[in-house]
Structures are given as structure tokens and as C-alpha cells.
N, C-alpha and C positions, 0 to 999 in steps of 0.2 A: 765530323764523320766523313768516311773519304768511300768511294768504292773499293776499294782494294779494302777497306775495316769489313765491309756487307758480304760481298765474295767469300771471306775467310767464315765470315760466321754463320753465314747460310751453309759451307760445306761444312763446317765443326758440331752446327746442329742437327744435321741432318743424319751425322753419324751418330751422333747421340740417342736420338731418337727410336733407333733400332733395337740401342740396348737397353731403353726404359722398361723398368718391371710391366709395365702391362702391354707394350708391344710385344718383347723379347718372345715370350712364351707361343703367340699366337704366331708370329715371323717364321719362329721354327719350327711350331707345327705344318706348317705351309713349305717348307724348302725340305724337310723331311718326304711328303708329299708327293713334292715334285720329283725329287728325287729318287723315286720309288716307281715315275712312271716313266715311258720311252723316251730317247733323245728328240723328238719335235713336238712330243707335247708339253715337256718339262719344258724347251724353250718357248713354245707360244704363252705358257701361262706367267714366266718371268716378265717376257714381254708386255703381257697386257696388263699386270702388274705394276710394271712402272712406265709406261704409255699412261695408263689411267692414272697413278700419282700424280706425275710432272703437270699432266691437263688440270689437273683440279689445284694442286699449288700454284702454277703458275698462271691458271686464270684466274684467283684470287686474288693475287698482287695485283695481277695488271687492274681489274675491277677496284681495286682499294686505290693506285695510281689515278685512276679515272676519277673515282667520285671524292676522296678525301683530300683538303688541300694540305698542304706541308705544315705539320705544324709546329709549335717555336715551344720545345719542351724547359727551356731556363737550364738553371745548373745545376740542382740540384734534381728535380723529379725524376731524371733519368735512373738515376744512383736508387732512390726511392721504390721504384719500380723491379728495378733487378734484386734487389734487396726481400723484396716483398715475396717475388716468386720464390726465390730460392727459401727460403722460410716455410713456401709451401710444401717444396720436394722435401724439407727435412719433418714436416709434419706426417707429409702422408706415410712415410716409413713407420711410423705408430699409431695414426689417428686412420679411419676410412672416412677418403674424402667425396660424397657423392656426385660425381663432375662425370655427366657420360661423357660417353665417346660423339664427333659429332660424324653421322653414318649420313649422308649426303645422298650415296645409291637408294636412302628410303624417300626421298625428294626426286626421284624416276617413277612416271609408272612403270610397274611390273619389275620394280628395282633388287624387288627381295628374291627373283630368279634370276638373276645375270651369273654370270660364273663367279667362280669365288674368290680370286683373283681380282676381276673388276670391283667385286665387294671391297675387298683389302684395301683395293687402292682408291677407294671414294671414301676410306675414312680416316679421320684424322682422332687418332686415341688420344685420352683425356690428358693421359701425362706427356704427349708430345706438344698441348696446346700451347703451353708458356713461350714454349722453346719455335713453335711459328711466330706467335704473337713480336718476338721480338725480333725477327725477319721481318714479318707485317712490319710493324712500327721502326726500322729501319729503310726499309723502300719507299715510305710515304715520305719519309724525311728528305729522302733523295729525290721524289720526286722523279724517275726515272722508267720508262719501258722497258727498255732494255737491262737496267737493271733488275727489272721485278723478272724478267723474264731468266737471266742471266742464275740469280739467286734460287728463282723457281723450281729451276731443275738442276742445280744442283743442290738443293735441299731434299729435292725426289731423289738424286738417283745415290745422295750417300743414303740414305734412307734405305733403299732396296738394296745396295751394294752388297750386305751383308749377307743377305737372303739367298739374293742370285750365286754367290759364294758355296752357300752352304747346299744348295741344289744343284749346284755341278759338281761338287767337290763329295758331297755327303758330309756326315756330323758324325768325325769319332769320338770315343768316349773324353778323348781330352778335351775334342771342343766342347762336348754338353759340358763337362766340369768348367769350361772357362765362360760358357755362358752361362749356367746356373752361378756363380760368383761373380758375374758381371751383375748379371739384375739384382742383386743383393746391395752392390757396393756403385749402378752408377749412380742412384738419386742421390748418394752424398758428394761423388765427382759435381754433378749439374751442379750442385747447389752452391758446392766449394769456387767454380769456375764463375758462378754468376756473381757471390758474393764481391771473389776477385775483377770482375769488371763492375762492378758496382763502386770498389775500393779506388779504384783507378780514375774512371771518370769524375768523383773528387776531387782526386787528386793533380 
């Protein structure tokens, strides 16, 4: 595993993550939102947004750097693992899986009144968890500060990118159609893509 492998999958998931069915919907509620209020409030609340994202991914990695040592996954469990997940994005498309979200701002006192914004961005939705987890479990591999920090935010800020997009820009009827058939169609991309590196690292 190289850095330049972690860089690309930290940015590829993070974009993903936007357009997973159970972010998607709440992403655009929120960039709708914004967009609907003045030009410096729409930007403080993008801002804080993804300020508060970046901080809680990327003190994560660095926390997970610190306390776990690197560990030696063999040849195969890698493959295993990706295999697994993706299995689950093709389940949850028929099955309801009960996996909350994990809401972090409820681990603040007085966490359930911060703005909504800081809300968004202290939590990490159920069906984004896979797609950390193997950023998680690539940065411990490396071993690295700088990378957990490097990946960190860019996993936050493709994560928001779409949001901030759709809050400056506004949501025409063609983007809600391409986001309502996104969230339809990405758990089988993730799933396709993870199988496909699952397939690879075999091989």
C-alpha cells in the first residue's frame, strides 16, 4: 500500500459518501437551506460545516495513529473485508439494516442545540461508515500523521464539496433528477467498486 493508493481513496470516498441514500437526501436538504438564506450566512454555515467535518475525521485518524499499532492484515483478509462490506451496500438496497448513525455532537454537553450545521458535520451516517472504516484501516497501515491528517480532509471536504456546490449554485430540476437517481444507483457503484478492489488485491 503506497500513499499515493490512501490520497486517492480517501478523495474517491469521500465523494461517495455524499451521494449514499442516506446522506444524499439530508446533504440536500441542508444546501437547499442555505441557499435560500443571505450570501454570509449561506457561507458561515458551509463553513462550519466542513471546519466541523475535517476536525472530527481527521482527529480520528490521528487518534487511531496514536493508539493502534500497524497491523500485518496477510493476503488475503484484506480482499475478505472489502468483499464483506460491499455485500452489505447490496443487502441494504432490500433488507433494513439497523446501523445508526454515529452523532458525536450528542457526546457535547448541550450538543443537541449547536447549530445544524455543526450537527451535520459531527456525524458520520451509517452508510458512510464502511467507506471511513477503510480509510481508518488504511492510515493505521501507514502508520502516518501526516497522512491520516492529509486523507482526513480530504475525505471531509469531497464529502461537503457537493453540498457547498449545490448552496451556491442552487438545485435545478435536472440536478434533483440526477440526485434522486444517484441515491438509487450509488450502493451498487460502492459495492461494484469495492468488490473490484477486493478482486484486485488477490490478484
Amino acid at each position: 500500500m503506497t500513499a499515493a493508493a490512501l490520497v486517492l481513496a480517501a478523495a474517491l470516498l469521500g465523494l461517495l459518501a455524499f451521494f449514499e441514500p442516506c446522506t444524499i437526501a439530508t446533504h440536500t436538504l441542508f444546501s437547499a437551506r442555505a441557499y435560500a438564506r443571505p450570501w454570509p450566512v449561506c457561507c458561515r454555515e458551509l463553513l462550519a460545516l466542513w471546519v466541523t467535518r475535517s476536525l472530527l475525521v481527521t482527529g480520528l485518524l490521528m487518534v487511531a495513529v496514536l493508539l493502534t499499532p500497524p497491523p500485518v492484515w496477510g493476503a488475503v483478509l484484506p480482499s475478505v473485508i472489502l468483499a464483506a462490506m460491499a455485500s452489505v451496500y447490496i443487502v441494504s438496497r432490500f433488507v433494513y439494516l439497523p446501523v445508526p448513525h454515529l452523532e458525536f455532537h450528542r457526546l457535547v454537553p448541550g450538543g443537541l442545540r449547536l447549530p445544524a450545521a455543526v450537527q451535520l458535520g459531527l456525524t458520520l451516517p451509517a452508510c458512510t461508515l464502511p467507506l471511513f472504516v477503510i480509510v481508518f484501516g488504511m492510515v493505521i497501515t501507514l502508520d502516518s500523521y501526516a497522512l491520516a491528517v492529509a486523507s482526513g480532509l480530504l475525505f471531509a471536504g469531497l464529502f461537503t464539496l457537493p453540498t457547498a456546490v449545490a448552496a451556491v449554485t442552487g438545485l435545478s430540476a435536472g440536478g434533483q433528477r440526477f440526485l434522486k437517481a444517484s441515491a438509487l444507483a450509488t450502493s451498487y457503484l460502492t459495492a461494484g467498486l469495492l468488490y473490484a478492489a477486493a478482486a484486485y488485491l488477490l490478484l
